[in-house]
N, C-alpha and C positions, 0 to 999 in steps of 0.2 A: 600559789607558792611563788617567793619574791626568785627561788631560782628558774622558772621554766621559763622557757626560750618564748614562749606563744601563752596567753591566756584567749581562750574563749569564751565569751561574754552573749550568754542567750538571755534575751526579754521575752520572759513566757510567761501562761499562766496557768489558770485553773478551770476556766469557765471558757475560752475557746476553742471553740473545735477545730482549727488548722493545730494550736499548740499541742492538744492533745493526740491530735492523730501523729504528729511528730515526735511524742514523747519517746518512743520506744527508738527510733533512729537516732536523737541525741543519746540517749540512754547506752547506747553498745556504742556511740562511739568515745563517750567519755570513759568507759571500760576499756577498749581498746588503750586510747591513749594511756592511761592508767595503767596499763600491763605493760606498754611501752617505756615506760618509764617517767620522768619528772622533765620532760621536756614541752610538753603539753597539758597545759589545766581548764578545764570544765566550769563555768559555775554559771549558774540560771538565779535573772532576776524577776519578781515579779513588784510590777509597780500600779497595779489594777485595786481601785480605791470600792468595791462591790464584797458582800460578804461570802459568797462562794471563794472567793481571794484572799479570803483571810489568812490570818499567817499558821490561826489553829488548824484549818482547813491545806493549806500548803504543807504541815507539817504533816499531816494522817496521808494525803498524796506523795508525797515523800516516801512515805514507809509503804503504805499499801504499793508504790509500784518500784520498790527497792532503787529510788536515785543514785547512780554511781559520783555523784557531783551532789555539791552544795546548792541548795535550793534557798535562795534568802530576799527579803520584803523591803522593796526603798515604799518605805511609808509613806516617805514625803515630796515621792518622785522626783528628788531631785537627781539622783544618779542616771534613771530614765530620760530626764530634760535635758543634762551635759553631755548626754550621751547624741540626744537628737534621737533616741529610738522614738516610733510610733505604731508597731504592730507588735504581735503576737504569733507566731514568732519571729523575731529579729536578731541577728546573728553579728557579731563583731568579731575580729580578730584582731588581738591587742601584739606588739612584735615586745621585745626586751625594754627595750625605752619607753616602753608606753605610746608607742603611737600607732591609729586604726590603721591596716592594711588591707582589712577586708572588712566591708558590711553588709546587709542584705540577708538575699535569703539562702536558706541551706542548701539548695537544690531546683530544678528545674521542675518538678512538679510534684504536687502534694499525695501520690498517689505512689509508693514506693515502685513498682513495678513498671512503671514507667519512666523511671528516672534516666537521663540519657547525661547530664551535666551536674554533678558533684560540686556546685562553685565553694562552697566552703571547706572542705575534704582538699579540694584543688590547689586553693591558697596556701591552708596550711603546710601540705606536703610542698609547694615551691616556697616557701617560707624555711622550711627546714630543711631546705636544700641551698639552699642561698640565692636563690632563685627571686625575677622578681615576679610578682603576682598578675598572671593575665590579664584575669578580671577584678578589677578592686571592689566594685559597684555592682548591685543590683536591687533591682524595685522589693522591699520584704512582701511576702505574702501573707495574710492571715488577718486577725481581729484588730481595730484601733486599741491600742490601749487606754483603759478608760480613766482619763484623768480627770482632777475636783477641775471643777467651773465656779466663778463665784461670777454673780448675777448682779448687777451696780441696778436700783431700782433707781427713777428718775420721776421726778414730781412732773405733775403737768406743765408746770409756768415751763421750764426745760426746752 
């Protein structure tokens, strides 16, 4: 929405299991925000070129595990490339102007019960406090995302 203060921008997908096991914590917290009002939006991309990834398959995941956020396909990875993302999941926080303040990963470890550091929870809340953001940076955790390769074949004389 062009009026929230923050968009959050996840690269996820279908077929890795850090994304999936994350599913359910981006998931309450895009409801959250959402009940908080229009100051905060949600939307997960997926830019994973494999058929489990497909967009008909994103879409039955979608429903089956009721997405509070928009679940949408750069097909041509190019929103994935401008972005600089490379895992699964990967997290951005986009400010008013459009510029990243936070990217990385959601949290300090994949294993919810163990979580000691909130870093994307963290940002956003000094974000919407006018706040500047601690940590801007951290390493993403999870699957590469699988981009096309194209292969240059080379004759022998070469």
């Amino acid at each position: 929405n062009a009026s929230s203060e923050l968009l959050v921008v996840v690269f996820t997908c279908n077929s890795c299991p850090y994304a999936v096991d994350y599913e359910p914590r981006i998931n309450a917290l895009a409801r959250r925000w959402r009940q908080a009002g229009d100051r905060v939006r949600l939307v997960a991309i997926n830019a994973n070129t494999i058929p489990e990834d497909s967009f008909a398959a994103m879409r039955r995941r979608a429903e089956a595990r009721q997405f509070a956020f928009p679940y949408l396909v750069d097909e041509s990875q190019a929103v994935a490339r401008s972005f600089g993302a490379v895992r699964t999941p990967e997290f951005f926080v986009i400010d008013r102007e459009r510029r990243i303040r936070y990217m990385g990963a959601l949290d300090d470890s994949a294993d919810p019960a163990k979580v000691k550091i909130r870093y994307l929870e963290d940002a956003v809340e000094a974000l919407l406090a006018g706040q500047p953001v601690a940590v801007a940076e951290t390493p993403p955790v999870g699957c590469m995302i699988r981009t096309r390769r194209s292969r240059r074949m080379r004759s022998a004389t070469e």
